[in-house]
N, C-alpha and C positions, 0 to 999 in steps of 0.2 A: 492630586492623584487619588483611587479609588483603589483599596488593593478588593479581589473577588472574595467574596467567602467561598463559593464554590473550589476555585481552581487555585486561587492566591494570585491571581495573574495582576501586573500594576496596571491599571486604565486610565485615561486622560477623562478629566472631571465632566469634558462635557459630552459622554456615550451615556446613553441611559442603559445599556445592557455590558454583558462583559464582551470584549473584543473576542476571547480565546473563545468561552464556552457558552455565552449568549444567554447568562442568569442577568435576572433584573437585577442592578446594584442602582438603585436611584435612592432609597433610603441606606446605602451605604455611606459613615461618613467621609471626608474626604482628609487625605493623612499631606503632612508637607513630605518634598522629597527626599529631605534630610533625614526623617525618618526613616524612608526606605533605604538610608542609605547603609542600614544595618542590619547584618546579614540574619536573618530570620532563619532557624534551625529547619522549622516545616518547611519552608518555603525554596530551599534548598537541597531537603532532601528529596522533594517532589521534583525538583529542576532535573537533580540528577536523575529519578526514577524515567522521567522523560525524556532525558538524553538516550538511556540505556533501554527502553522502548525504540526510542528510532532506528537504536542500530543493529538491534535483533530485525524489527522489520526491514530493514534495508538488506541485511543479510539475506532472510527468507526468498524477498524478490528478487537480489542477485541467482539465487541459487535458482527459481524457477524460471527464469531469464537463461542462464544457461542451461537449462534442461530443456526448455521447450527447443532451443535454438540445435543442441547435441541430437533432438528425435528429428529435425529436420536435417541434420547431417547425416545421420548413422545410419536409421533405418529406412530414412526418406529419400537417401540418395540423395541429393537437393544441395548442388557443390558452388553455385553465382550465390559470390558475396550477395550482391544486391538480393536476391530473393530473401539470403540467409538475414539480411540486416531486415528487411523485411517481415522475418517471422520473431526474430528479435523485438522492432516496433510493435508487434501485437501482442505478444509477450507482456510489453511496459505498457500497452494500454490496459489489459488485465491487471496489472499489478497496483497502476492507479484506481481501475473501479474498484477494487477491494477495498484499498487503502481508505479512501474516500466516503464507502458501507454504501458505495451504489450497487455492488455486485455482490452477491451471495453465494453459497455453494452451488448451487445449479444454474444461475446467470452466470458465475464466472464461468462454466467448464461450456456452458454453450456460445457465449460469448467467442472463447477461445478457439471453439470446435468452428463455427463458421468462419472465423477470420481465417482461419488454419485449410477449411475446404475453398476459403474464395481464395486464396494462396495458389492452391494446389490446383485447379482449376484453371487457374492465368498461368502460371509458371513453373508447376510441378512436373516431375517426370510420373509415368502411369508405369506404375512395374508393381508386385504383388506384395512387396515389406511396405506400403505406402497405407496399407491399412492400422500395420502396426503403429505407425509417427502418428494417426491418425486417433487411434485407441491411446494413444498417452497422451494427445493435447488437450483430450477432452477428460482423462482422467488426471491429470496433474492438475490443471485448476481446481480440482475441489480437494487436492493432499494441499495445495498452497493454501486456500481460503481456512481449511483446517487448521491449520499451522499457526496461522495469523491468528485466527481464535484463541487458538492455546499461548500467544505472546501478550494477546490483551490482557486474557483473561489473568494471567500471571502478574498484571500492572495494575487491576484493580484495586 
């Protein structure tokens, strides 16, 4: 085993980089797993730090999950399950590009914004609060993207 100097993550002897964070460890030496088998203070306090990272981000994306999903209810009129799971799935496709640092503040909310008009387009009711669901799907992806910032930035 190879533990990272970067992350601490344990690696199997024969990755030339780390599994988790993709640092070179090939002049890292290699430890028995007996070794590991002793709970290292750092190495634990980080396990935790990144448990309690997940579940802030988990949190965040529930919460914009149901928000985008409540402006397709409320304001959007927009009552078939099926549509609503619908804007639900584009929801958690956003949440994944963030998660991931494919999406950005401005990718996310245009992201969100065409999935949200090619929605409404195919399936939406045309009445005049439909601009409003419209105005929050494109500005909630960049309070979520924000958010998610401020939860990294806090686990640095």
């Amino acid at each position: 085993m190879k533990v990272c100097p970067q992350c601490s993550f344990s690696n199997d002897e024969r990755f030339p980089t780390c599994v988790y964070c993709n640092t070179l460890i090939v002049d890292v030496p290699s430890t028995l797993s007996d070794e590991l088998a002793s709970p290292d203070p750092k190495h634990e306090a980080l396990k935790k730090r990144r448990k309690i990272h997940g579940q802030q981000f988990r949190i965040a994306g529930g919460f914009y999950i149901g928000l985008i999903t409540c402006t397709a209810l409320c304001p959007g009129f927009v009552f078939q399950p099926l549509v609503l799971l619908l804007y639900c799935f584009s929801s958690l496709v956003v949440v994944e590009a963030v998660r991931r640092g494919l999406a950005g503040q401005i990718l996310a909310s245009v992201l969100q914004g065409f999935m949200s008009v090619a929605l409404l387009i195919l399936f939406g009711p045309f009445q005049p609060l439909i601009f409003f669901m419209l105005i929050g799907h494109i500005v909630l992806p960049a309070v979520f993207w924000y958010w998610t910032e401020l939860i990294d930035g806090a686990h640095r």
